[in-house]
Every structure is written in C-alpha cells, then in structure tokens.
N, C-alpha and C positions, 0 to 999 in steps of 0.2 A: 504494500500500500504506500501509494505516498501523497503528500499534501502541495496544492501548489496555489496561486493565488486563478481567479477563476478568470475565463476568459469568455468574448459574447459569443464564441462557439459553445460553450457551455448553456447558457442560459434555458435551451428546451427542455433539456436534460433537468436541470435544477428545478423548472415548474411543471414537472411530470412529477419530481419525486415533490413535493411541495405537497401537488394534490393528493397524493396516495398517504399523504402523514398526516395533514390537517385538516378539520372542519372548518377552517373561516383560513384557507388558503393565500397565500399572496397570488395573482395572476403572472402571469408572463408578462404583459403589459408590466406591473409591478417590479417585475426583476428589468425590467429594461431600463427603466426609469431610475434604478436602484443603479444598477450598472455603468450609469452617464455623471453620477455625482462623483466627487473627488474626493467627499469626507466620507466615504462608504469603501469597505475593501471586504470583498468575499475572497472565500475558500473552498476547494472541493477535494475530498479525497476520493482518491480512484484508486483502483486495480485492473491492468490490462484492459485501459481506457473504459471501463463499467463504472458507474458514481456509485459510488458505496454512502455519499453524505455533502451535506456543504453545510457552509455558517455563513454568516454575512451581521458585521460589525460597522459601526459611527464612531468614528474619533475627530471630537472637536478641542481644541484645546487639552483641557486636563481630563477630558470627559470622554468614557468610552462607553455606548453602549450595545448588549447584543442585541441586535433586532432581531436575527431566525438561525436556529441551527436545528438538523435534521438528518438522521441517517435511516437510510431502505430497512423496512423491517426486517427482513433476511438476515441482516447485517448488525443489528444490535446485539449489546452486552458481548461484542468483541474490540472496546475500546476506542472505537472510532471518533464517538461524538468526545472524549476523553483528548483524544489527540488532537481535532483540531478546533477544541475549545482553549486547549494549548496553545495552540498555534497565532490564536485570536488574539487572546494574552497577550503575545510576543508581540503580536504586530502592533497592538496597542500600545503596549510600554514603549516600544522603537519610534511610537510617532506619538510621543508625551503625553499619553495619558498614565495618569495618577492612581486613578479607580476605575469603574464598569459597573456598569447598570442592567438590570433586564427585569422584565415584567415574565410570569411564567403563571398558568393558568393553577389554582390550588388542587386542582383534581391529576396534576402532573404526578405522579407520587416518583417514576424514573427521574425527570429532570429534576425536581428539588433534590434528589439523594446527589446528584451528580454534581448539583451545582453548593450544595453547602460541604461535599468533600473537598470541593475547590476552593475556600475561603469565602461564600458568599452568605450572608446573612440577611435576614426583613428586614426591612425597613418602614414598609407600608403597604397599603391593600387600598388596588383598584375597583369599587364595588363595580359589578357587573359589565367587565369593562368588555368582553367575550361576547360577540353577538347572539350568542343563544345565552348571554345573562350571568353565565360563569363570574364571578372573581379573580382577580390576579392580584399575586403576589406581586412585591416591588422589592427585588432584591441589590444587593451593593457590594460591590470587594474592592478595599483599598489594595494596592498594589506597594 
C-alpha cells in the first residue's frame, strides 16, 4: 500500500467510494470543487492502483481541519484509515498547523475509537447537525 497526495484522475474513484460509505455523501461535483482550493490537500491510498481509502484535510493558518476520511469496506481494520490519518497529521504540521479539528457523527463508534487513540478529545456537540438529525461530535488535537 502506499499513500500519495490525490490527483483529478482520482476524483471518480474517490466519489464512488464516498457513496458506498456515507448517507449524506459528498458529490463529485463536491470533490471537484474540493480539488480546485489551495487550502485543501487530499490523500489516497492504493494498492496496484485499486483505492483502498482517501482523507481530505483544510489547513489554514494554525488550523487544521479533517473534513472526510474513508476506506472501502473490504479494507477496514487493516490500518488504512490509521495510516493516512497519519499522513494528514504530517501534512498539516509541515504547512503550520498547530491543532485539527473534525466533526464525527456520535453513532460512529469505529471513528471515535480511532480518533481519540490519536490524541483527539470533545470539545462540543453539533445538535442535529447530520441531515437525517444525527448529532456530531466536535473533536480537537493539539499537535
């Protein structure tokens, strides 16, 4: 596997797997638009060109936040979303962010395990922020 920063060849790829993980999905339109900003850097990891995952990260200043990370069901609990939530990390630190941000739905029970082994802690709740009414968590990790 390896991780590399994502490219607009990529982009179909990423909102196929988008729709197959989420209920309230990003569009393609969405990653395109996503793709054209300079304070956004995604990621994908692959194996013998197949997407096994990607994340997609906002560093402005001191402030980093993840906006989607996602790996193919098949593919879970083999470390993936671990690696380049890593990787996300790094590239944040490398372009001066301090801390990271994410909102994560409370019915996540994988992503919250994944993301407070990482350093990340609440800070606050989004009532209903999930268009079918869900809650989100609002989490933080100083760097």
């Amino acid at each position: 596997m390896r991780i590399r920063a994502w490219e607009r060849a990529d982009l179909p790829k990423i909102a196929a797997l988008e729709q197959s993980c989420f209920s309230d999905p990003w569009t393609k339109e969405n990653f395109e638009s996503a793709f054209a900003l300079p304070v956004l850097y995604g990621f994908v990891a692959e194996e013998d060109e197949r997407l096994l995952g990607y994340c997609v990260t906002q560093v402005v200043c001191e402030d980093a936040e993840l906006q989607n990370i996602a790996v193919a069901k098949e593919f879970r609990g083999k470390g993936i979303a671990k690696e380049l939530l890593t990787f996300a990390e790094e590239n944040a630190r490398e372009k001066g962010a301090e801390h990271c941000f994410l909102e994560v739905r409370v019915s996540n029970a994988p992503a919250l395990g994944l993301y407070r082994k990482f350093g990340y802690g609440q800070i606050g709740v989004r009532k209903r922020y999930y268009a079918n009414g869900e809650d989100a968590l609002v989490m933080k990790k100083v760097f």
